[in-house]
ZATIDO-933314 format. One record per residue (C-alpha): x, y, z; residue in one letter. Coordinates in Angstrom, 3 decimals. Layout:
<node <X, Y, Z>, a>
...
***
This chain:
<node <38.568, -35.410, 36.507>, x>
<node <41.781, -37.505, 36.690>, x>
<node <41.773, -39.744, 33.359>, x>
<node <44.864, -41.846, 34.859>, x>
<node <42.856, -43.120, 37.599>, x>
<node <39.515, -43.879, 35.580>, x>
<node <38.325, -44.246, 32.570>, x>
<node <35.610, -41.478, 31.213>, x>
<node <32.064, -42.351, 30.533>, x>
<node <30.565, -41.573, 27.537>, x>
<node <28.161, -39.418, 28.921>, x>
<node <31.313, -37.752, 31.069>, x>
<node <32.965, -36.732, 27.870>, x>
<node <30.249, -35.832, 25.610>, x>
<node <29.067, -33.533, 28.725>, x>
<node <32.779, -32.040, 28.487>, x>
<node <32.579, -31.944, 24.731>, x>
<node <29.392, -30.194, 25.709>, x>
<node <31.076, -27.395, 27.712>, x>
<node <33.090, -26.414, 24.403>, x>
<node <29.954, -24.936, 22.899>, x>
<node <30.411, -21.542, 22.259>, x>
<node <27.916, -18.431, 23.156>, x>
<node <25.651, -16.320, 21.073>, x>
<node <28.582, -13.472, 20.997>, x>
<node <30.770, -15.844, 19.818>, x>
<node <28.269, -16.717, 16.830>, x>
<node <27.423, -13.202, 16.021>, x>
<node <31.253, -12.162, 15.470>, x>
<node <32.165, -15.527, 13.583>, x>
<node <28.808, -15.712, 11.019>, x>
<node <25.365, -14.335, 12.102>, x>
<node <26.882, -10.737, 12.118>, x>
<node <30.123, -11.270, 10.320>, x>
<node <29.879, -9.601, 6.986>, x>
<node <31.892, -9.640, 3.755>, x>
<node <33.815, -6.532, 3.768>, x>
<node <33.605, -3.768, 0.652>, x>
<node <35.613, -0.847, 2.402>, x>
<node <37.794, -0.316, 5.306>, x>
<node <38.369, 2.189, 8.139>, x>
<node <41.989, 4.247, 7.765>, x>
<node <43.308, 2.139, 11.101>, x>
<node <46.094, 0.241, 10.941>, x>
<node <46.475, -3.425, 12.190>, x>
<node <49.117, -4.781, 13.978>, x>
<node <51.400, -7.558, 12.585>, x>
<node <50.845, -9.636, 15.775>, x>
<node <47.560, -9.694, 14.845>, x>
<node <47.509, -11.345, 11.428>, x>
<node <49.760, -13.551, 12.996>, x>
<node <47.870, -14.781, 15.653>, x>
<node <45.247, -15.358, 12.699>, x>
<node <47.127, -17.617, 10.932>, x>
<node <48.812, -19.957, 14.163>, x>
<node <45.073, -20.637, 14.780>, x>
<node <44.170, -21.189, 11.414>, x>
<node <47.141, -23.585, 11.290>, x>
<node <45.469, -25.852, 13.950>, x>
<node <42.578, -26.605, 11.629>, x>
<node <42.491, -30.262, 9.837>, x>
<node <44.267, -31.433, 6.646>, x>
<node <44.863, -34.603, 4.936>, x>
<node <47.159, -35.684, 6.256>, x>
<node <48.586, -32.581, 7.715>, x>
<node <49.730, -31.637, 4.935>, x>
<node <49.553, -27.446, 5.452>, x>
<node <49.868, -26.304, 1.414>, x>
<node <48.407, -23.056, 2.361>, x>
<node <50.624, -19.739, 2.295>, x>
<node <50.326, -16.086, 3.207>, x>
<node <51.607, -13.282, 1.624>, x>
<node <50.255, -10.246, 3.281>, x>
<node <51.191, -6.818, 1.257>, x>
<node <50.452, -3.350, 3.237>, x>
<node <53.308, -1.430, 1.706>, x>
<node <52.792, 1.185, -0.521>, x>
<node <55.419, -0.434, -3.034>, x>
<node <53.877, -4.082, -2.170>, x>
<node <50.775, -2.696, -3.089>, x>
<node <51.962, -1.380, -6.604>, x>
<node <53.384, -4.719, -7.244>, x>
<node <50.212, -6.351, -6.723>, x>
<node <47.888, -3.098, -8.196>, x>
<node <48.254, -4.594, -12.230>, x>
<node <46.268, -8.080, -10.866>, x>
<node <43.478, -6.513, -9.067>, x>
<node <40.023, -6.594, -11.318>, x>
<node <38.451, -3.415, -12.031>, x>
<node <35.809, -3.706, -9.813>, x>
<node <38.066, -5.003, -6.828>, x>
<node <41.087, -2.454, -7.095>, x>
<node <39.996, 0.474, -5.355>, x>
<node <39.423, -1.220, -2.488>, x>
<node <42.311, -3.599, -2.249>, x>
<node <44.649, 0.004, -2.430>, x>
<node <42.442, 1.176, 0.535>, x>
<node <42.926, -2.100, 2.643>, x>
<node <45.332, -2.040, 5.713>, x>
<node <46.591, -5.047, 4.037>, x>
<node <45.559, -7.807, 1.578>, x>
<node <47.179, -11.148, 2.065>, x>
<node <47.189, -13.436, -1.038>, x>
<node <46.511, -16.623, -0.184>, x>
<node <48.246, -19.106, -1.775>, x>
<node <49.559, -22.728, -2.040>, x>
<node <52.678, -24.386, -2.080>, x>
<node <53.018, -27.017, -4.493>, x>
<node <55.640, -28.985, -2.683>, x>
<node <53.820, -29.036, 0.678>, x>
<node <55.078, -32.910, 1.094>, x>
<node <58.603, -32.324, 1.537>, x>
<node <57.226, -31.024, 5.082>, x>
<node <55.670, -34.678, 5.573>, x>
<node <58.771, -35.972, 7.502>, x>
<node <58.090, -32.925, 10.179>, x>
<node <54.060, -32.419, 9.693>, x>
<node <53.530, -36.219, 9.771>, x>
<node <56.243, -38.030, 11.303>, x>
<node <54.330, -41.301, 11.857>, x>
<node <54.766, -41.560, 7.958>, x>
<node <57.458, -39.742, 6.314>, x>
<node <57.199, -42.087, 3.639>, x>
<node <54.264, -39.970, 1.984>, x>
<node <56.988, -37.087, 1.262>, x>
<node <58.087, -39.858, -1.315>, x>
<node <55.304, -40.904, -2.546>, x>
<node <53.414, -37.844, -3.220>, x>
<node <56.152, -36.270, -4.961>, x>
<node <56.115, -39.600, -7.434>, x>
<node <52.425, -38.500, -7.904>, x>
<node <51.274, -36.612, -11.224>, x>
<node <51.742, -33.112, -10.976>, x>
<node <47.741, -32.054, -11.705>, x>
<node <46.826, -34.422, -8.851>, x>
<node <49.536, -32.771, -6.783>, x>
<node <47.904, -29.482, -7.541>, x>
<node <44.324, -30.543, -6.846>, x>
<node <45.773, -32.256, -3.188>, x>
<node <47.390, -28.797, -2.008>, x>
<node <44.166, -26.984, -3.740>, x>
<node <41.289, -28.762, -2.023>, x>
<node <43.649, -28.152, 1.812>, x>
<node <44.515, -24.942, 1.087>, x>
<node <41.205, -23.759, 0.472>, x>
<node <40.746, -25.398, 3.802>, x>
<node <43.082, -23.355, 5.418>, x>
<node <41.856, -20.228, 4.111>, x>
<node <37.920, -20.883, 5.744>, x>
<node <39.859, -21.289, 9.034>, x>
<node <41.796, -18.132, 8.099>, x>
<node <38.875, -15.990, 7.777>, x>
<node <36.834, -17.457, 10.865>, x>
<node <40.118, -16.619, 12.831>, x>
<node <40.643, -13.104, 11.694>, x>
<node <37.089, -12.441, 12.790>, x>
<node <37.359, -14.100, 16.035>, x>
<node <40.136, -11.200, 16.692>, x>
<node <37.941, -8.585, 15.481>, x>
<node <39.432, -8.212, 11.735>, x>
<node <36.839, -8.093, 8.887>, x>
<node <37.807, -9.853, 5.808>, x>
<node <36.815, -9.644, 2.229>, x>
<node <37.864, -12.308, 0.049>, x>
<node <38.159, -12.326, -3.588>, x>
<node <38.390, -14.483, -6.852>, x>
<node <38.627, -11.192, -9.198>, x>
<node <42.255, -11.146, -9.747>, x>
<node <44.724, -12.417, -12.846>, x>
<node <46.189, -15.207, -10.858>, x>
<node <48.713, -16.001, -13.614>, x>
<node <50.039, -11.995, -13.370>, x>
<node <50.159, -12.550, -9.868>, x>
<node <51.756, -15.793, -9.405>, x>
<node <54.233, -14.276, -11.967>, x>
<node <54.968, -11.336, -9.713>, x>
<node <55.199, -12.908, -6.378>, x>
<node <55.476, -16.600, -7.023>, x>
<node <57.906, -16.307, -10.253>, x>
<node <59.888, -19.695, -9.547>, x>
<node <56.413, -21.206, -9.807>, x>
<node <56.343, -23.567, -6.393>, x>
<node <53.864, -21.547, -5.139>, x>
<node <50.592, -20.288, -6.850>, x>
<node <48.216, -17.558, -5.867>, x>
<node <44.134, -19.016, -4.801>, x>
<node <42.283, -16.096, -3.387>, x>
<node <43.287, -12.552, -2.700>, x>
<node <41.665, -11.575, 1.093>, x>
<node <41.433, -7.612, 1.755>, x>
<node <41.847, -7.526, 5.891>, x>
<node <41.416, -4.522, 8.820>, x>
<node <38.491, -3.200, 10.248>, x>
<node <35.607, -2.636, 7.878>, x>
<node <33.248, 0.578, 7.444>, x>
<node <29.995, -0.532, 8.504>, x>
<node <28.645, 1.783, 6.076>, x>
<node <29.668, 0.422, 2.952>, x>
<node <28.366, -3.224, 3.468>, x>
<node <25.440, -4.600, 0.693>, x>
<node <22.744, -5.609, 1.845>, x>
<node <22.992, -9.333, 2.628>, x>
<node <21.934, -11.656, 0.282>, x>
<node <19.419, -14.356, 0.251>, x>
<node <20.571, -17.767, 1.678>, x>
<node <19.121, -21.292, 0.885>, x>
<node <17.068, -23.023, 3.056>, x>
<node <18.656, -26.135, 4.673>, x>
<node <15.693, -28.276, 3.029>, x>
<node <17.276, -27.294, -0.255>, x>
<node <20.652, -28.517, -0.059>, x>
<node <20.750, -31.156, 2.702>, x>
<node <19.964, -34.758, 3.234>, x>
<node <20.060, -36.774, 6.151>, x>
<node <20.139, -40.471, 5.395>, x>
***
């Protein structure tokens, strides 16, 4: 269809928007099949990889563009002593065993990208950085936790298996890799290819009655 000739129906583009739907495969790798993963198979995965991951996750919304999120992905045996004193306990093992673990962070002064993430107003580099620093935090927070949802969907659209975490000291950790204190540490996320025989069993979900309302 030429869109400089004629102007699209509705029906024309919700039938295209239609065409974007993706297929039961495509469901089963990204969340009916996709499991949290609690041990990894000894195969390494190539840095183009995570990379690809995290130029797709980069095309997923923010306010206002505004990208805080930030990967640091340690797979080398002295990385991976650096970051060993932060793991939990019950989390360490393994992160050690994990091709790689990237710890997903946020960068505190995301605005002074506004000027080349949002061109149309480059005055919001300005005016966020006259902003209080807790709401500052809370702004990069709240996207950067966006950014790490379309993180993990991507990684398992290429066939990685991901297993995030929240049982790490994040101020050990932010002191370790993030010492100047711009940038501070949210989730860690153990990535490769998971053993399919160390997976829990899957636990309960609620049931959309419970926890949605349509208006």
């Amino acid at each position: 269809m030429n869109y400089s000739e004629t102007a699209p129906t509705v029906e024309q583009i919700v039938a295209l928007k239609q065409q974007r739907v993706v297929d039961e495969h495509a469901l089963r790798s990204l969340f009916l099949e996709a499991r949290t993963a609690n041990g990894f198979l000894d195969a390494p995965v190539p840095r183009e990889l995570f990379e690809r991951a995290v130029e797709i996750a980069e095309i997923g919304p923010t306010s206002a563009n505004s990208l805080p999120g930030r990967y640091v992905f340690v797979q080398s045996p002295e990385a991976k002593e650096r970051l060993k004193p932060c793991v939990g306990p019950s989390n360490l093992a393994k992160t050690m065993a994990a091709p790689a673990t990237v710890i997903f962070a946020t960068d505190l002064k995301f605005y002074e990208n506004f000027p080349r993430t949002f061109p149309t107003r480059p005055e919001m580099r300005e005016r966020m950085a006259a902003d209080p620093l807790e709401k500052v935090r809370e702004f990069a927070r709240d996207n950067s936790l966006l950014q790490m949802g379309y993180f993990i969907l991507a990684c398992r659209a290429l066939g990685l298996d991901c297993g995030p975490m929240a049982g790490f000291d994040r101020a050990k950790t932010d002191a370790e890799f993030f010492p100047d204190g711009r940038v501070i540490s949210i989730f860690l996320i153990n990535l490769g290819y998971g053993d399919d025989t160390k997976y829990f069993p899957r636990l309960p979900r609620l049931e959309t009655a419970e926890i949605a309302t349509f208006l």
